[in-house]
N, C-alpha and C positions, 0 to 999 in steps of 0.2 A: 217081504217076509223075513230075510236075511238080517235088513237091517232092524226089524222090527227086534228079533233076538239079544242084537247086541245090544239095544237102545235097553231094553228090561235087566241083562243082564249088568249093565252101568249102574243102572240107578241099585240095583241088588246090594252093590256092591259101595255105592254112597253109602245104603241104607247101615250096611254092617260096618263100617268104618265109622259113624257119628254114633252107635250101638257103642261101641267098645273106646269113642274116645268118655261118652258120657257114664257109662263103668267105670272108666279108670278116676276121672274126677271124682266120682260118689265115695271110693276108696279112698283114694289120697286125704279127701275132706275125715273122714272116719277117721283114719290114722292122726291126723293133727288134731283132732277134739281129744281124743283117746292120752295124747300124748302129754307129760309133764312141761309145764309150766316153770320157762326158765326167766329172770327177773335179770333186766340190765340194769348195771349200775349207770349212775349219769357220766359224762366225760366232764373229767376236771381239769379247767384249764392249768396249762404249765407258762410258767414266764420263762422266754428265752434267756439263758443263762451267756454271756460275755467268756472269754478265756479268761483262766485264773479264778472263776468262783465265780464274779459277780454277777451282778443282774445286771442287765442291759436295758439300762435306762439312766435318766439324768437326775430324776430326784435322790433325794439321801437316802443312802441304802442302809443307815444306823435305823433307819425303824426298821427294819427288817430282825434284827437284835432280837432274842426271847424277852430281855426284861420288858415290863411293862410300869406301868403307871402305879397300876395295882398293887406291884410289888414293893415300892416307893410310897408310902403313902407323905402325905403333905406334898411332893415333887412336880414337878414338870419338867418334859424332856427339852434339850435345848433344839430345834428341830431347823438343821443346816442344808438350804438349797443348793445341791452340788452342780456342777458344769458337766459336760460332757467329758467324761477319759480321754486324753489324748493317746495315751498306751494301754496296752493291757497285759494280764501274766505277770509271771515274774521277770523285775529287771535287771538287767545289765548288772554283774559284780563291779563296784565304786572305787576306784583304790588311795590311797592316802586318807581313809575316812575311819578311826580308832573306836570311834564310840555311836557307833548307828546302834539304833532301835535293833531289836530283832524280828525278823520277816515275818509274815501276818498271813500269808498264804493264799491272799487275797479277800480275805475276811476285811468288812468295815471295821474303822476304829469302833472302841467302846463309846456308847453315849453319856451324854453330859446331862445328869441331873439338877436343877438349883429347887430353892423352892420356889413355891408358888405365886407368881406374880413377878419374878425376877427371869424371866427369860424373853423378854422386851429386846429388840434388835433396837441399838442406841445410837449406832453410829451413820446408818445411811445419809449422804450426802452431808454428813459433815466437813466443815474447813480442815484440809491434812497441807499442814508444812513439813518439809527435809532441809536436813543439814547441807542439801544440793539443790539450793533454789532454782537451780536452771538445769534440768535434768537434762541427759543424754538424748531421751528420747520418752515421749509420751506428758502426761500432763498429771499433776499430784493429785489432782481431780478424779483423775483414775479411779483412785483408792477404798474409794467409799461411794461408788455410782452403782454399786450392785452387778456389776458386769465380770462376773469370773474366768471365762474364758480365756485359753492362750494365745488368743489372736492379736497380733502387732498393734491393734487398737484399744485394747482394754491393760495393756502393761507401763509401768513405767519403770526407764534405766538410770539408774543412777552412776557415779562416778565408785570409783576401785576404792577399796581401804573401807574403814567402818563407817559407815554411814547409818542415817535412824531418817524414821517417817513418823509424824504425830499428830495424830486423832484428836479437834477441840470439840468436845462432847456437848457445850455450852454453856454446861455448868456441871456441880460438882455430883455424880451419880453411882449408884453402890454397883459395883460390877463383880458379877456371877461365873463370865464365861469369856471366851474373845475366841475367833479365828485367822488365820491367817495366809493366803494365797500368795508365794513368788511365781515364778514362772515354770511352769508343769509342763508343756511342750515336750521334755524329755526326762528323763530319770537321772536329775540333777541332786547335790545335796547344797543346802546355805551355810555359809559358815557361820557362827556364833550367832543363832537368832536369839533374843532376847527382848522382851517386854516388860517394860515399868510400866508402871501408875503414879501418876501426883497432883498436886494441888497446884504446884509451881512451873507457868510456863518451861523455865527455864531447869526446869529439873535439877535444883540442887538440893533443895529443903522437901523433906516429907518422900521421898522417893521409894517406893515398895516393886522391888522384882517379885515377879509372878510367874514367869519361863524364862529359864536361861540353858542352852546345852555349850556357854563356851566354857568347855572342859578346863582349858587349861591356861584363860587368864587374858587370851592373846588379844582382846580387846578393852584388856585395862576397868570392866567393868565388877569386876568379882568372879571366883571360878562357879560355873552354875553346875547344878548334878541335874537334867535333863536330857537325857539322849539326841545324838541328831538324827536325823530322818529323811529316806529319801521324797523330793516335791512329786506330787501326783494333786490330781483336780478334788481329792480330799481337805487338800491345804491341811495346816495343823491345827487342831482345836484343841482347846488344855480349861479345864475350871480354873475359875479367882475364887478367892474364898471372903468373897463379900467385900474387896475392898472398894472405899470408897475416893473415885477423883475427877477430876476433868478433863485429863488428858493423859492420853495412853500413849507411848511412843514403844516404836518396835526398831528394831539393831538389826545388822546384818552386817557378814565382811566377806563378799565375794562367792563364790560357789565353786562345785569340783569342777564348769566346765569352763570359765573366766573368770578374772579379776572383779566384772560387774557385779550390781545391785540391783536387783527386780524384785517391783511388787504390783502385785494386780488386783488383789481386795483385802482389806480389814472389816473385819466385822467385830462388834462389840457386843456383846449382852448385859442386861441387868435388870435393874426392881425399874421397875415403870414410873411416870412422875403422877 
């Protein structure tokens, strides 16, 4: 009989406990019907951002740039596959360097417009001879294999004092734009970069400078008014303003960290054949 009580009084007691859990749910349900109707927005992806501003990533961060195409009409952008940064942030103060670009903050360079039909990459795997047929180190092949990188394998050293590297295009072609990679490994500056164009292997007859920052002469080329600039995996890209040749050489006299001469890609642009 005794247990028989408790046994009634158990279930009594289920009974008002699934009684008040199933109230409480019919409310709860009530209250969220009743309740305003809030709208998520969607989650927008973010791209990881690098030290110093950039993006982190390896393609050209000049599309990234507001201008567009739109804005340019007739144009096309020159559009430069960059390497991986070897550093980031701002670098290292240079010293003995009078005429540097001014700091960028980590903002890409500005992009290169030509027109339409003229931003053709000319030079890949083209023949490059130097004034140092038998370089220190690496092979002139280098130059134009599309390899930008600053690894030991993709550079070539050349010997101290002024030296040149030159791009045969294979024939004669109207050039828009050109780039240029030494060695970016560290926050280095080149001395006296400078690029002609000409008709003549030998660069006497017909010779048009298109970048020069030797300020002040030291390579007997002409004083250029170009800024220098410290190397990162940007390299330097500069417009041509349509000239037309076959072979492009580029100067250099050493850098703030050796006497040496490094190069690691040219690239060339222009009107398509």
């Amino acid at each position: 009989m005794k247990l028989n009580k408790l046994m009634i009084a158990a279930v009594a007691a289920i009974i008002l406990a699934v009684g008040f859990f199933c109230a409480h749910t019919l409310v709860r349900q009530r209250i969220l019907e009743n309740a305003p109707v809030q709208k998520t927005e969607p989650r927008q992806s973010v791209r990881p951002q690098a030290e110093g501003g950039q993006a982190a990533e390896t393609e050209d961060t000049r599309d990234d740039e507001p201008a567009t195409v739109a804005e340019m009409p007739g144009k096309s952008r020159i559009k430069i596959t960059l390497p991986p940064p070897a550093f980031r942030g701002t670098p290292p103060e240079i010293k003995g360097v009078f005429n540097l670009e001014p700091p960028r903050g980590g903002r890409p360079r500005e992009p290169i417009f030509v027109p339409v039909g003229c931003d053709m990459l000319l030079s890949l795997g083209c023949k490059v001879t130097s004034s140092d047929p038998d370089p220190v180190f690496g092979e002139l092949s280098f130059i134009t294999d599309g390899e930008k990188e600053h690894d030991p394998a993709t550079y070539v050293e050349l010997a101290p004092g002024t030296q040149w590297v030159q791009v045969d295009l294979g024939e004669a072609r109207e050039i828009h734009a050109a780039c240029v990679w030494h060695y970016h490994g560290e926050a280095r500056v080149y001395r006296d970069v400078i690029c002609q164009i000409s008709n003549d292997p030998d660069f006497i007859d017909g010779v048009v400078t298109v970048f020069s920052n030797d300020h002040d002469n030291s390579s007997k080329l002409g004083a250029g008014k170009d800024k220098e600039y410290i190397e990162t995996h940007e390299g330097r890209p500069f417009a041509v303003d349509a000239v037309t040749g076959r072979y492009v050489r580029f100067y250099s006299r050493g850098n703030t960290s050796n006497e040496l001469n490094h190069y690691i890609e040219i690239e060339v642009y222009g009107k398509g054949g």
